[in-house]
Every structure is written in C-alpha cells, then in structure tokens.
C-alpha atoms as a printed R data frame, in Angstrom:
    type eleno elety resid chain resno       x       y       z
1   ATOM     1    CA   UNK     A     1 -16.272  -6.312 -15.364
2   ATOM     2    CA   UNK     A     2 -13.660  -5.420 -18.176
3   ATOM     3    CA   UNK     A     3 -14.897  -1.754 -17.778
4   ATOM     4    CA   UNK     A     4 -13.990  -1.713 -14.016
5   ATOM     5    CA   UNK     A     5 -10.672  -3.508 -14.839
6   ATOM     6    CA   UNK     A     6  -9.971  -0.744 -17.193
7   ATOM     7    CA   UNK     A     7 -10.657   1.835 -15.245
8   ATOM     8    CA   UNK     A     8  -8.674   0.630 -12.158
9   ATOM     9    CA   UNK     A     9  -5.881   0.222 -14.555
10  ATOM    10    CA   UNK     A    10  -6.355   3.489 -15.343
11  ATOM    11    CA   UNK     A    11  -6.368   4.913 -12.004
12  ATOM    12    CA   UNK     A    12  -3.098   3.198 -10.827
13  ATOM    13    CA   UNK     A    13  -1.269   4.274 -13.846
14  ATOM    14    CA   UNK     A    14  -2.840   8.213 -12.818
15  ATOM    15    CA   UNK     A    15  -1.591   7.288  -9.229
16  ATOM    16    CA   UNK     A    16   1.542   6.164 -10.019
17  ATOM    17    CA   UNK     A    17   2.235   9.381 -12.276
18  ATOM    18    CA   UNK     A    18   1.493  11.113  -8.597
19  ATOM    19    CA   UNK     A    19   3.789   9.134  -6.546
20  ATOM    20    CA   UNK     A    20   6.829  10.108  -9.397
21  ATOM    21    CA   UNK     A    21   6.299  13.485  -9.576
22  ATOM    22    CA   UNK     A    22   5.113  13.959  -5.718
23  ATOM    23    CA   UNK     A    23   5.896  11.146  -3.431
24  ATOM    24    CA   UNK     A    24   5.787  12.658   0.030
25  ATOM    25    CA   UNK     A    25   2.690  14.634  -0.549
26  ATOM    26    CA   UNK     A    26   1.520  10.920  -1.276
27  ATOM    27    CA   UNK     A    27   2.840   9.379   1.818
28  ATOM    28    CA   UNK     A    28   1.175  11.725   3.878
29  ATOM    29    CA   UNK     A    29  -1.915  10.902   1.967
30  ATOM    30    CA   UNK     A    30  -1.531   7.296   2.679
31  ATOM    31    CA   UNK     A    31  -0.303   7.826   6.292
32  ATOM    32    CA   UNK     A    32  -3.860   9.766   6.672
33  ATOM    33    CA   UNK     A    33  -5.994   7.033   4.629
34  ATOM    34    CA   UNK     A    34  -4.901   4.244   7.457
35  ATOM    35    CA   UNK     A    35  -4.656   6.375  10.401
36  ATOM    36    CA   UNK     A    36  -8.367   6.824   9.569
37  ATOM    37    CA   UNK     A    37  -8.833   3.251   9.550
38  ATOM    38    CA   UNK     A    38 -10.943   1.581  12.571
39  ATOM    39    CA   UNK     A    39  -8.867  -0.048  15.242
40  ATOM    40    CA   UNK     A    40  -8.317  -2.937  15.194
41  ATOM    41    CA   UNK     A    41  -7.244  -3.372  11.498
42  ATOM    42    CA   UNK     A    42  -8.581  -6.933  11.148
43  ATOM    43    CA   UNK     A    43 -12.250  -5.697  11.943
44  ATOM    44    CA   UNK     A    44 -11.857  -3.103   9.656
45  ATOM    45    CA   UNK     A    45 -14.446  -3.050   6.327
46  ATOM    46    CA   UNK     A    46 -12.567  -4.834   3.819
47  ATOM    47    CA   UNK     A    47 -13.352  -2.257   1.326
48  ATOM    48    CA   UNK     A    48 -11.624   0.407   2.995
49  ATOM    49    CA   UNK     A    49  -8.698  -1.648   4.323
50  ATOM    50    CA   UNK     A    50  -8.453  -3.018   0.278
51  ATOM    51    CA   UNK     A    51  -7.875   0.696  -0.481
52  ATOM    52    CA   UNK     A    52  -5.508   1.509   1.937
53  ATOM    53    CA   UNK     A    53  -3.617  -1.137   1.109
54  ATOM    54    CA   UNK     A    54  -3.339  -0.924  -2.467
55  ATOM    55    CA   UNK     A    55  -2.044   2.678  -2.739
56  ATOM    56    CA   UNK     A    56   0.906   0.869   0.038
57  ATOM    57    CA   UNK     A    57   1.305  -1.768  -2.466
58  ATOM    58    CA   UNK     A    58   1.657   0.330  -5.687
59  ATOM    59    CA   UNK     A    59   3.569   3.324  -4.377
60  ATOM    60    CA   UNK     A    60   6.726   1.668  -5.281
61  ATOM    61    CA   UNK     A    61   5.954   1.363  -9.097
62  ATOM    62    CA   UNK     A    62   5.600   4.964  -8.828
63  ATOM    63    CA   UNK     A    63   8.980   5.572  -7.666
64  ATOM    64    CA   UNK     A    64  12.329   6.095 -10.239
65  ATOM    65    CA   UNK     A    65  14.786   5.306 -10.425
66  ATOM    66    CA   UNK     A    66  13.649   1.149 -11.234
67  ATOM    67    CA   UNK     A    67  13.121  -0.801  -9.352
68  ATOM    68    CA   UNK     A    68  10.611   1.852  -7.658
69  ATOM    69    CA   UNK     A    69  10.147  -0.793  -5.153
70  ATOM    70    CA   UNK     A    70  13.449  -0.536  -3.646
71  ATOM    71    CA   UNK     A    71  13.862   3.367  -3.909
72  ATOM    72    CA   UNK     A    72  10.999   3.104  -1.835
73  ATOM    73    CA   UNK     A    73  11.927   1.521   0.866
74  ATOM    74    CA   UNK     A    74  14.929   3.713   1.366
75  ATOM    75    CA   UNK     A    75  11.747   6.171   2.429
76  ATOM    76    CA   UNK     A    76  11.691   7.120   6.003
77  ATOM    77    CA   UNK     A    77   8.287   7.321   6.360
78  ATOM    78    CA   UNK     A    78   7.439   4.404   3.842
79  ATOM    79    CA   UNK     A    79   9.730   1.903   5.747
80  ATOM    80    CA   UNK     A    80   7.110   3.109   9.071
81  ATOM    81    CA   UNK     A    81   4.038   2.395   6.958
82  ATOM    82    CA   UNK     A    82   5.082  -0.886   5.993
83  ATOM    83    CA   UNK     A    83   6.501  -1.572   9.407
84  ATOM    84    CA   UNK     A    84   3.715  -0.576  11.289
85  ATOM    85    CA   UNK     A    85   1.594  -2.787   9.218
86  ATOM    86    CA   UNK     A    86   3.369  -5.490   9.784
87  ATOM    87    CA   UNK     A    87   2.872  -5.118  13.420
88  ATOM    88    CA   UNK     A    88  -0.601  -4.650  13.064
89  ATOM    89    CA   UNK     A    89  -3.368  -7.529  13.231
90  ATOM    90    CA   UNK     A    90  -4.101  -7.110   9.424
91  ATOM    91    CA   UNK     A    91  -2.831 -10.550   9.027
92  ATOM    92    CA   UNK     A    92  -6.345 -12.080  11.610
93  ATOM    93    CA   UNK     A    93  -8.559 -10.161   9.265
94  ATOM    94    CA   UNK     A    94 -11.049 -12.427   7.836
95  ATOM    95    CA   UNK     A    95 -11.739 -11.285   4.352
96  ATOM    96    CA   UNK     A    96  -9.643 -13.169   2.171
97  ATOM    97    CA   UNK     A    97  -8.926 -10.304  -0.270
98  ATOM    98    CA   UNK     A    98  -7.862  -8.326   1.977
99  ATOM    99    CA   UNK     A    99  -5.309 -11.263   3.144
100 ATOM   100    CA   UNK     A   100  -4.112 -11.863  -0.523
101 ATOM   101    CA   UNK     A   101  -3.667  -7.990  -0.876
102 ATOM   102    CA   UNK     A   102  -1.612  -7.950   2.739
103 ATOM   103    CA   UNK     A   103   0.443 -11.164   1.716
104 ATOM   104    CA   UNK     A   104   1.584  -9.912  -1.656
105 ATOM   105    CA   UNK     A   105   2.677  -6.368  -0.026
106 ATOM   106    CA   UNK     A   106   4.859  -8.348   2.678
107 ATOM   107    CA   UNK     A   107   6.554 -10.240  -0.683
108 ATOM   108    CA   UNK     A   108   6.749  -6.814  -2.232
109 ATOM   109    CA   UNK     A   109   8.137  -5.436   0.794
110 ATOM   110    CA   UNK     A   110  10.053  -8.001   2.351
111 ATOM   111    CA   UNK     A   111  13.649  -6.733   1.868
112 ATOM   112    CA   UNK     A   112  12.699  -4.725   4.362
113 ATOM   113    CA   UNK     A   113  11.600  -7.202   7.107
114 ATOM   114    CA   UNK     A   114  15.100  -8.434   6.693
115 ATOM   115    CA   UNK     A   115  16.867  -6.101   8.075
C-alpha cells in the first residue's frame, strides 16, 4: 500500500508538471476523459469516475501563479468543467469515494459556485 501511495504521489506531481507547462492541451484531455464517461454520471464505474475526477481536482495545483486554484478558475473552459459537474447527478452516485472525491472538488472549487 505505501508503494501505490508513492507512486500516485508520483504521478500527480508528473501531472501537475503537465498542467504548468501545458494547461489547455490538459483541459481538452480532461474534457475528453468525462465526455467518455457513461451517462448518467452517478451509474458510472467508480473507478473511472475517481479518475476523471481527480485530474479536475488537481489541475489547479498545476497552475502558477499560487494559488493555482484560483488562476484556474479564471479558465474558460475549466469554469464549464466544474460547472457542468455540478449540474450533473455525480452527487446520487453511490460509491462513497467517489462522493468524498466530488465533495472536496466543490470546496476546492466553490469560489466559483458563488458567483
């Protein structure tokens, strides 16, 4: 378990090097990860809802200037993805991970349901 923890430590800090150096190519990446997704989202398999999520969730630690969460959301496209989430039925899906994973974007994100 401490091997897979390193190794998806690794991988985020890889994906976040992506998102600084190439964040649209990596926003159409993710708008093509969850317009593959299964409709509706809350019967989707939680594995690949968990992914789609997550590269959502950490794109904004990827972004500069800090905090990358905020120079995010000035992102056209970003501000649709997490919008059109939000709109979705993600929050009736019945895996709980996937609900944790969901719940902390909206916190992430949530300047942005604000407005």
């Amino acid at each position: 378990e401490a091997e897979e923890e390193m190794y998806r430590t690794h991988l985020r800090k890889l994906y976040q090097r992506i998102v600084r150096f190439r964040p649209q190519l990596v926003l159409q990446f993710i708008g093509s990860c969850l317009s593959s997704l299964s409709q509706p989202l809350s019967a989707t398999s939680p594995t690949e809802i968990e992914v789609a999520l997550r590269l959502v969730f950490h794109f904004g630690e990827g972004r500069r200037p800090a905090p990358g969460a905020k120079t995010a959301l000035r992102d056209g496209p970003f501000r649709e993805i997490v919008i059109a989430l939000h709109r979705s039925d993600i929050a009736s899906h019945s895996h709980r991970e996937v609900l944790l994973l969901y719940y902390d974007l909206a916190v992430r994100y949530s300047l942005l349901l604000k407005e």
